[in-house]
N, C-alpha and C positions, 0 to 999 in steps of 0.2 A: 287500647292498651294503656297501662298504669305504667306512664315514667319515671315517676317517684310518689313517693306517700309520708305522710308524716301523721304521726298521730300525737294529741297533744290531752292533757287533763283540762274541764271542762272546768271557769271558776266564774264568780259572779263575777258585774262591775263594780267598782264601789267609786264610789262619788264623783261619776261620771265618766271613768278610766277604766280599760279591760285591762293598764302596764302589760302589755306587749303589742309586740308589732309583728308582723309575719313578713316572711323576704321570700323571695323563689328569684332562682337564676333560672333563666331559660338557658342558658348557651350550657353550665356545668348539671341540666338538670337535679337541681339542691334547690331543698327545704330549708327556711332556719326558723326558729323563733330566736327573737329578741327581745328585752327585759327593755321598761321603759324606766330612764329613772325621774328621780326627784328634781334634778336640775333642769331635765328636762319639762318636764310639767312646770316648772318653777319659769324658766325663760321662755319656751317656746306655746307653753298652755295647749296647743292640739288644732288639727283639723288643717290648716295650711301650715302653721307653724311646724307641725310635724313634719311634713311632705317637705317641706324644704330642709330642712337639720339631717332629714336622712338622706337627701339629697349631696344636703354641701359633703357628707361622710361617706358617702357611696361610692359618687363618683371620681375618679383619676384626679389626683389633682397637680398632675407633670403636663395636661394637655388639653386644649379646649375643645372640649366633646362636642361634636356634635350631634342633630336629631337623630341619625339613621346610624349613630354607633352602636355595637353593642352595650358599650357602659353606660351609653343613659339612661336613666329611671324612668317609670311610670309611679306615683304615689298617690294612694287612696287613703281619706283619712275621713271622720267626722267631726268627733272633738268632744269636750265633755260635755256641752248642756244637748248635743245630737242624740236622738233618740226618742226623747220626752212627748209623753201624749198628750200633755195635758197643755203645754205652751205650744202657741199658732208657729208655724214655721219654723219647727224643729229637727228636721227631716234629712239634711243637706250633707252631702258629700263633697271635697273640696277634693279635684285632680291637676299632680303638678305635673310637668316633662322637660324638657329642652324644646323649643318650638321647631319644626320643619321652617317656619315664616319669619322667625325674627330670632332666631338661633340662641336666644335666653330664656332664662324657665317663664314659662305662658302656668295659668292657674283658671279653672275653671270652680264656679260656684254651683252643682247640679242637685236638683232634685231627684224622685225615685228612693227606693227601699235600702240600698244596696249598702250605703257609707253606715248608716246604726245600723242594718243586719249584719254587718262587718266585725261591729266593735261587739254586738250581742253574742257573736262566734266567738269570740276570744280576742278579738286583735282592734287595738286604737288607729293601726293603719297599716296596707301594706304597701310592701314595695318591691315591683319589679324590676329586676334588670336581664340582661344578657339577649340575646334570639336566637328562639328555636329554629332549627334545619327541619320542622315540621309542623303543621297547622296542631294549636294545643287548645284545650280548655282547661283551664283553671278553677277547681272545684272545692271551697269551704262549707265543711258540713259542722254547723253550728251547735249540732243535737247530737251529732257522733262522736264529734270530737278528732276528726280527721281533714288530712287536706291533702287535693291528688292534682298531680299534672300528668293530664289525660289526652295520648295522641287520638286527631281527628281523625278518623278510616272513611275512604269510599262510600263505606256501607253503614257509614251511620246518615250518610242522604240529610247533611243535614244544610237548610238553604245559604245561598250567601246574602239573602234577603233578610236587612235586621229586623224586620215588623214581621217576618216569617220565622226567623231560629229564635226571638224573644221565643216566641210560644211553641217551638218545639223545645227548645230546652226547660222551660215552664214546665212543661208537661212533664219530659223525660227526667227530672229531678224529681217533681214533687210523690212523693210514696204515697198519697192518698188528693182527690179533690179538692176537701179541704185544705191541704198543703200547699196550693199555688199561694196564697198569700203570702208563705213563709219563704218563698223564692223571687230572689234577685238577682236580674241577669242582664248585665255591661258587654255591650258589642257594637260593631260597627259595619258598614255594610262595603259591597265591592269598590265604591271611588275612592275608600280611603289607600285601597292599594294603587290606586292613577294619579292622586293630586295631593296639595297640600294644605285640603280643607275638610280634612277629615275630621268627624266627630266620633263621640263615645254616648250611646243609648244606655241610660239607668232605669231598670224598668220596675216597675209592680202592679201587682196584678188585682184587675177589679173585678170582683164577683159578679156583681149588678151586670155587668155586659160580657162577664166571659170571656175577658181579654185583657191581656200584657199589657199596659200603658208605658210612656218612654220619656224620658226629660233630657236634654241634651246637657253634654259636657263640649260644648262648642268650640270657644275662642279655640286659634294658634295653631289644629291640626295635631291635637291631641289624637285622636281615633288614627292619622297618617303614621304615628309614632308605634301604637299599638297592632296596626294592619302590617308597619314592619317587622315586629318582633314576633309573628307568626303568631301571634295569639287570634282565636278564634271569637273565644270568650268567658268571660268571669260571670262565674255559678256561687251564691252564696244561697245556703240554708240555715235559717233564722230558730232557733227557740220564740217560743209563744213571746209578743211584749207586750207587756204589763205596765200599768202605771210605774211599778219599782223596779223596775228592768235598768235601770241607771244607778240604782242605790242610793238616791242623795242623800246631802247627809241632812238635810230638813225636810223634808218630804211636803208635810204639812206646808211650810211657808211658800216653798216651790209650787205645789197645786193653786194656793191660795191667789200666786200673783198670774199664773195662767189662765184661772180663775177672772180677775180684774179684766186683763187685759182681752179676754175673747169673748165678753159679754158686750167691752169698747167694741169691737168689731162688730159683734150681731147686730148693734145696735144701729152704729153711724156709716157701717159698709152701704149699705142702700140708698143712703141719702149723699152719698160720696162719688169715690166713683164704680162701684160695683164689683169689686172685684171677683166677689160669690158667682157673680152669672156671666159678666165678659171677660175679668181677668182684665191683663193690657191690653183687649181688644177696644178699650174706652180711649185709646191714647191717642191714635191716628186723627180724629176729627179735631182735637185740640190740638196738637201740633199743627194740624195747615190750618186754622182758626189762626192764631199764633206766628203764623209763617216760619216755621221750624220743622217741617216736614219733610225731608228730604227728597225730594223731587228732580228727575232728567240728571241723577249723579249730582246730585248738592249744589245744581243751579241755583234752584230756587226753592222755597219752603212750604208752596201749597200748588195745589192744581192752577194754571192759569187759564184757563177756560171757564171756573166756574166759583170763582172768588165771590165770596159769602155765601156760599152756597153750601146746603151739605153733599160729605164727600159719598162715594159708595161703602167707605171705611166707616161711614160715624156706629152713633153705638148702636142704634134702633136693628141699625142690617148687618152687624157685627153678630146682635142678638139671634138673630135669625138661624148663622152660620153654627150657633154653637147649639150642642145637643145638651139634654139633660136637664137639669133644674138647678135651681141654685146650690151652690154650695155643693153641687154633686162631684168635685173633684179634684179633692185636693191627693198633693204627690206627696204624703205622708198623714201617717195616721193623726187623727184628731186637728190636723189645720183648719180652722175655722176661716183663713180666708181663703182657701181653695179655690185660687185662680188659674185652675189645670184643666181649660175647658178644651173639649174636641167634638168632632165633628163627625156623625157615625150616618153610613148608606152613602158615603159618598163615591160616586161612580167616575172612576177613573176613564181618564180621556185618549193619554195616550202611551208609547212605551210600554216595557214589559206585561203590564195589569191591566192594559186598557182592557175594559168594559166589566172590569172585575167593582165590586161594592166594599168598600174599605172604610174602618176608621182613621180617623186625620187626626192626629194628636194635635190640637191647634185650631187656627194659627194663631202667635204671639205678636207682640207691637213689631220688633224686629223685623220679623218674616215680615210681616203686611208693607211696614215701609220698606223694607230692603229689597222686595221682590216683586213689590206694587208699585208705587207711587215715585218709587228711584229709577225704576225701568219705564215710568210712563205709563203705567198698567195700571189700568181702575176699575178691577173686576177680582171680588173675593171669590168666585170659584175658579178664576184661575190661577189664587196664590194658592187654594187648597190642593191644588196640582200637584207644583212644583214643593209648598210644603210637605208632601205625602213621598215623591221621590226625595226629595232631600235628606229626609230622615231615614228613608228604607236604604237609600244609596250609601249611608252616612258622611253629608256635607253640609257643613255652617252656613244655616241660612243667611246668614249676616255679612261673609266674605262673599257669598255666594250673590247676594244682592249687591254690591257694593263695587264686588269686580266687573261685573258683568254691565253694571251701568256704566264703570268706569271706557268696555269695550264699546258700549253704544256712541258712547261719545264721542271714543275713536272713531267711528265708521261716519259717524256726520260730518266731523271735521274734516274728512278724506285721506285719514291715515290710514283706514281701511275701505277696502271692498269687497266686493261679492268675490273676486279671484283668491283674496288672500285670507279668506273666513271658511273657504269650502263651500260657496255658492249661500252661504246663509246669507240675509239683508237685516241687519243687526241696529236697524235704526229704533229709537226708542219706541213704545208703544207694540212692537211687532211680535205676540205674544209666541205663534209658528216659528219663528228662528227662536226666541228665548228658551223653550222649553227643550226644544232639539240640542241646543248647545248646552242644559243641563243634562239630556243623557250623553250626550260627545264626553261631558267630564265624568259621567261615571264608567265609562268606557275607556277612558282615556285614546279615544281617539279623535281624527280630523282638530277642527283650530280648538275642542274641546281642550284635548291634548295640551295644548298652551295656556289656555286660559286656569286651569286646574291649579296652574304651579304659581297662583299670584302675580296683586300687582305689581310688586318688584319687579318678578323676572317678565311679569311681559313692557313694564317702562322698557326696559333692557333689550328683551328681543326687537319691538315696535322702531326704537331707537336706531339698531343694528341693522336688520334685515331692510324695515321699510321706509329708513330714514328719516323719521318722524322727529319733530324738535324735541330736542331730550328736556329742556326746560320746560316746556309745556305740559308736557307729560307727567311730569312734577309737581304742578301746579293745578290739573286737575285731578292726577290720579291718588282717590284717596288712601293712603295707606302712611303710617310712620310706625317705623323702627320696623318693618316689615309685616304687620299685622294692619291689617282694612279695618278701617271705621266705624262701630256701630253709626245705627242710626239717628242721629242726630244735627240738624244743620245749626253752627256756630259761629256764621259771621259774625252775626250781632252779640254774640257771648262771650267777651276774655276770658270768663271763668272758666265755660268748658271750652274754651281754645285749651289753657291751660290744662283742665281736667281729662284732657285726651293727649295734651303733648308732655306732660310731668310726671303721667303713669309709668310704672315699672315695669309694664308688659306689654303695651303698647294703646292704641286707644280705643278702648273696653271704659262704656260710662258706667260698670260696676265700680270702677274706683271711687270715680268723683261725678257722681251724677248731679250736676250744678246748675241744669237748662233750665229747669224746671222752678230752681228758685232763683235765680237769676234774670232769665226773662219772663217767668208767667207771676210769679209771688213776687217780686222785685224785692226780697231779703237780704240783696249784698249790695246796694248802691257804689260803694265805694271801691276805690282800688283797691284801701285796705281793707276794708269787707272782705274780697277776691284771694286776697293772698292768706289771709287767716283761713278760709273756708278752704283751702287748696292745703292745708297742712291738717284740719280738724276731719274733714269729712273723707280723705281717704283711710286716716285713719280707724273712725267710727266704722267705716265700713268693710275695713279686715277682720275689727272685732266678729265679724258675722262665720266668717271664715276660718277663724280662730275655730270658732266653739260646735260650728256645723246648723248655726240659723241662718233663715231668709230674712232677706233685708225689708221684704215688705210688708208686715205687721208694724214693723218703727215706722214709716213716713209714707204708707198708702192709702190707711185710716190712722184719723187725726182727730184726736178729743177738741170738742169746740172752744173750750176753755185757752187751748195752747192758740187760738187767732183773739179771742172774745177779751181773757187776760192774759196777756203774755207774762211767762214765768220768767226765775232769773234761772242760766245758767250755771251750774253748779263750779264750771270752772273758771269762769270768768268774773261772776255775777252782774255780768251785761244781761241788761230784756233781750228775750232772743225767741224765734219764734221758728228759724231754720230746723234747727236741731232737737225739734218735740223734745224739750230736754225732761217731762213727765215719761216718756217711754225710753228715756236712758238710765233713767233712775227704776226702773221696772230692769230693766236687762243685767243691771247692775246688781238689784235684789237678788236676780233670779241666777246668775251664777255665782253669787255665795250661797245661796241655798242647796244648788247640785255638790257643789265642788268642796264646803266648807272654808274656803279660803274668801274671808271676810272682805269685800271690796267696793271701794265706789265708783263713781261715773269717772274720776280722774284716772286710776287702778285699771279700768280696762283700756283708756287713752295708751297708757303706758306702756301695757303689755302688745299691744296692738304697732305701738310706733314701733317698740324693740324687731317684733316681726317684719314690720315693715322698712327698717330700717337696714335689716338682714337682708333683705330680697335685694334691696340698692346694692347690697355691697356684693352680691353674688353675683349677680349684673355685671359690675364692675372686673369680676373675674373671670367671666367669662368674655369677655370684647366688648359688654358696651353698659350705659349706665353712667357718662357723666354729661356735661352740661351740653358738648356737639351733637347727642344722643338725642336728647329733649328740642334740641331748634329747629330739626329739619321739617315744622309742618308742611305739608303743601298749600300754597297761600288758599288754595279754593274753602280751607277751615277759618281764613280771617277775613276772607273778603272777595270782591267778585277779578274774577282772572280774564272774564269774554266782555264785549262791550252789550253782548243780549243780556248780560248777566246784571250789567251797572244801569240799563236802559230799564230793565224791570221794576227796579227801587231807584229811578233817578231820584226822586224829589226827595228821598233818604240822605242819599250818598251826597247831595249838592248840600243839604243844608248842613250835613258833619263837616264837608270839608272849610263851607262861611263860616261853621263856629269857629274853626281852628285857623282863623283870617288867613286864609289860603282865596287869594283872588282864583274864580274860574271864568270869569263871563272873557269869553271869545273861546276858551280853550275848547279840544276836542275831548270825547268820550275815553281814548286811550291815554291822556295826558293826563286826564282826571281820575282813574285808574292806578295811574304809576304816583301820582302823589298822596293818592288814600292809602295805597300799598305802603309806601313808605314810613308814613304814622303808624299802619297797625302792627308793622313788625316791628317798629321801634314799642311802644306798645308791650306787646309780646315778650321782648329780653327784657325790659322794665318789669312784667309780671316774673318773668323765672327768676331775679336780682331777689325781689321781694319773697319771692316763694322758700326757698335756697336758703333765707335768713332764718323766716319762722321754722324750716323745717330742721334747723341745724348744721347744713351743708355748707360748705366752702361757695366759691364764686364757678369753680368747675363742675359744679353739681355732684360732689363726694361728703358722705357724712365726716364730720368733724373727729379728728382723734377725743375730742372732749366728750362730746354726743354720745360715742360708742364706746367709755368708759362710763358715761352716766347711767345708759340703758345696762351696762352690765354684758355686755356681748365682747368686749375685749380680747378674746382669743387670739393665739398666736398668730394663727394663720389669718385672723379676720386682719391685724393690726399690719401683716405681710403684704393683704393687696390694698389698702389705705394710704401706706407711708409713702410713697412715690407722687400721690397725688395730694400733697396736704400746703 
């Protein structure tokens, strides 16, 4: 049945903007369209910037909404250079919410068809709020010119399986064969109604195999948010796209620099590190090369059993797992580095599908270390497992590897056992209890049930119920500001200590991915290296989010020239070799060519910090977001918390603490521990001091009344939750 309908006039993009937005209240069943304006484009530019400005105007602003209210949003956006065939990683949807996990807006970066079929329908982005008192789908028909909020029946049989209603809504929309392309379809599967690591599936459809493909909108329990508001799922039907389907206003010079930069890729992806055939499946064997691999819950950084050796992760058996040929699978049209490999005939082992032959959308660096090698697990067909449930169940491989290694570690140390798990034995490596306790979470039953609702709240229960040292718990359980860690081990990195603890949404290395030039390219020697690169590269990399590109075409392939001659940067004019600055000046080109609004490599810094500088202050109004927000890492991110942990790298940790003429000779392992500790947290407030400065922020971690008259974001109400903290 049609709960509402809206029909609207069909108009092109023009220079990368459909200027409107679409809104649907679930709870007053209402349609609206909205006019985008000038100012808007002007400040906010599109794709996350949008998602949050209709955020901050949406919701209440008498009371601190939380996840599960009905006034808080769901926002879908791309952005203007989203769309484009002709430039690599142009694809991207940007989803914002109130997080279930850390109760401020969480933003996901996702592939899939779904954010440009969005904007090709008429809308730069929409925006949900209220909850239905009934299971809905949300239907934009981009060729009709209509959009319906449609009750779920009995008798539409449709699965609560997301890799099973992808393709039956697939099907039931598309009016002809042909026309599955032109459908995209966002859903999420039963855990996200038990837990609070729900995700959102953005799918499109591949011919070649006849089947829905899916990319996650992961981080924060985005899909928990939308499992609440009774939404079943978002149906967009696309008009044909075409090279001109954006309108830009140069077209020519826009092809020409998509042109440049995906011939860079065909060329040097191969001799790099492949992203055409593994994707980030290259990643894992360097990181425990590296000892950055996060291992037994971020003990340790590679396998210890078989140190220089290769792993089961490297790339050769990586290759293996992935079907198809090079280049076969990118999640938007014309990406030339289509690192969207999967794994097709794979025979499910246990749970609902066992013995059933599935495609495995996967698996990515995440999933492998977050559900391999952080659990102790060194067997890629048993991440393609739990990768295959995790997506069908809809839950963040990421929270999902991360908390679960977190409960292993509980159950070694004896704050668990076999009584208070449900008879599981949850010791690491134990692949039988791991995979059972990821159906417990999609079920939301037995210590599933617990585990589902995060680290937080199990520090909390473990503390409570079973006594366990709250400080301890702290100390390894990884999570801050209520969101779990990607994958990343950062003892030995201030930067991404920083770059996980300085985030505005919690630690997500989309912000500030810094491991990798920090510890493997050694690009930031310096303190001040750390603290510049912790104010430039978060915000380079909202630029992506702004506009609805993938970040990796800038910094995955790497013209030889940017190691061979280093160029200068355009904003510094320091040699710099971090920041490909030839492919910032490419990104630069290329949305003045979409957009017509003439800009350099500085121009997008700008637009990007105003954005970013907006999420801070929205933070801030809703409970968190200043300087005691950013401190509370858990030390196990700056250094070792167990003594198995300092005994691993002794001959590390002995000689950092001689340098720092710190006598040890007679001391024990635990005394040597509390005085490394104490350097690296000192350390630590010394980076956010310096961080705080470049970034424009007071000593509290609040931007400056100056800052936020510079950027032009001034507003009454922005300047109302500022002034208290200044």
């Amino acid at each position: 049945m049609v709960l509402a309908e809206k029909k609207y006039e069909i108009r092109e993009v023009q220079n990368g903007y459909a200027n409107r937005t679409l809104y649907v209240n679930l709870t007053k069943k209402e349609i609206q369209i909205k006019p985008v304006s000038n100012e808007m484009k002007e400040k906010f530019t599109g794709g996350k910037g949008f998602d949050l400005w209709l955020m901050w105007n949406g919701l209440p602003k008498d009371k601190k909404v939380k996840w599960n209210d009905p006034e808080n949003e769901i926002c879908i956006s791309s952005g203007p250079c989203g769309g484009s065939v002709f430039y690599p990683g142009s694809g991207k949807s940007i989803v914002t919410s109130i997080s279930p996990l850390t109760d401020i807006i969480i933003d996901s970066n996702v592939g899939g068809y779904f954010g440009p079929y969005l904007k090709f329908s008429g809308f730069d982005a929409l925006e949900i709020q209220g909850k239905s008192d009934r299971e809905v789908v949300i239907y934009i028909d981009g060729i009709e010119g209509y959009v319906q909020l449609i009750e779920v029946s009995e008798e539409d049989s449709l699965s609560v399986y997301s890799h099973e209603l992808t393709q039956q809504l697939t099907e039931r929309y598309a009016k002809d064969p042909i026309e599955k392309t032109r459908i995209s379809v966002v859903s999420t599967g039963p855990a996200a109604k038990k837990c609070k690591w729900g995700i959102l599936n953005f799918s499109w459809y591949v011919p070649g195999r006849k089947w829905a493909s899916y990319k996650q909108a992961g981080r924060g329990g985005i899909g928990s948010v939308f499992a609440n508001k009774n939404i079943k799922a978002l149906v967009c039907r696309s008009p044909k796209v075409t090279i001109s389907s954006n309108n830009p206003a140069d077209l020519e010079i826009a092809r020409e620099i998509g042109k440049i930069h995906t011939e860079e890729i065909i060329k040097y992806d191969p001799i790099q590190n492949e992203m055409r055939r593994v994707g980030t499946g290259h990643l894992p064997d360097i990181m425990n090369v590296t000892d950055l691999l996060p291992t037994e819950n971020f003990r340790y950084g590679q396998h210890k059993e078989i140190e220089g050796k290769e792993i089961p992760y490297n790339r050769e058996e990586m290759r293996k797992v992935y079907s198809g040929r090079e280049g076969a699978d990118g999640c938007w049209i014309g990406c030339t580095v289509s690192c969207s490999h999967y794994s097709e005939g794979y025979q499910v082992k246990t749970g609902p599908f066992k013995g059933q032959k599935v495609i495995v959308d996967g698996p990515e660096y995440e999933t492998i270390a977050g559900v391999g090698s952080n659990w102790g697990i060194w067997d890629p067909q048993f991440v393609l497992e739990v990768n295959f449930y995790a997506d069908t169940y809809g839950i963040d491989t990421i929270s999902l590897g991360t908390g679960i290694a977190f409960v292993m570690e509980c159950y070694e140390a004896g704050i668990l056992d076999k009584e208070k798990t449900g008879g599981l034995e949850l010791n690491f490596g134990n692949r039988e209890a791991a995979i059972e306790l990821v159906h417990q979470i999609a079920k939301g039953k037995g210590f599933g049930a617990i585990v589902g609702q995060g680290i937080v709240n199990m520090k909390k229960y473990f503390s409570e119920k079973f006594g366990a040292d709250s400080q301890f718990l702290q100390d390894i359980g990884m999570e801050h500001k209520g969101l779990e860690f990607s994958e990343y081990l950062t003892k030995e990195s201030l930067a991404q200590q920083g770059g996980y603890g300085l985030t505005n949404k919690g630690p997500q290395h989309d912000e500030a991915w810094l491991i990798f030039e920090d510890m493997i390219r050694n690009t930031m020697p310096t303190f001040e290296d750390k603290a510049k690169a912790l104010w430039w590269f978060p915000l380079w990399r909202t630029y992506f989010s702004l506009c609805g590109l993938c970040k990796l075409p800038w910094n995955d392939i790497v013209p030889p020239d940017n190691v061979e001659n280093p160029i200068k940067d355009p904003m510094t004019n320091e040699l710099v070799r971090a920041k490909i600055p030839k492919h910032v000046d490419y990104y630069a080109r290329y949305f003045s060519s979409i957009t017509g609004k003439i800009s350099t490599p500085e121009d997008l810094i700008t637009m990007s910090e105003r954005v970013y500088t907006f999420q801070r202050i929205f933070n801030i109004r809703l409970g968190k977001g200043l300087r005691e927000h950013d401190s509370n890492l858990p030390y196990r991110a700056m250094g070792p918390v167990t003594a198995i942990e300092y005994e691993s790298r002794k001959h590390r940790y002995d000689k950092q603490l001689e340098e720092l003429k710190i006598k040890i000779k007679g001391k024990s392992t635990e005394e040597k521990i509390k005085l490394l500790r104490e350097h690296r947290e000192q350390q630590y407030r010394k980076l956010q001091d310096a961080v705080y400065r470049e970034r424009g922020w007071n000593q509290k971690g609040c931007p400056t009344m100056e800052k936020v008259k510079k950027l032009g974001i001034d507003f009454d109400d922005v300047i109302k939750i500022i002034k208290p903290y200044q």
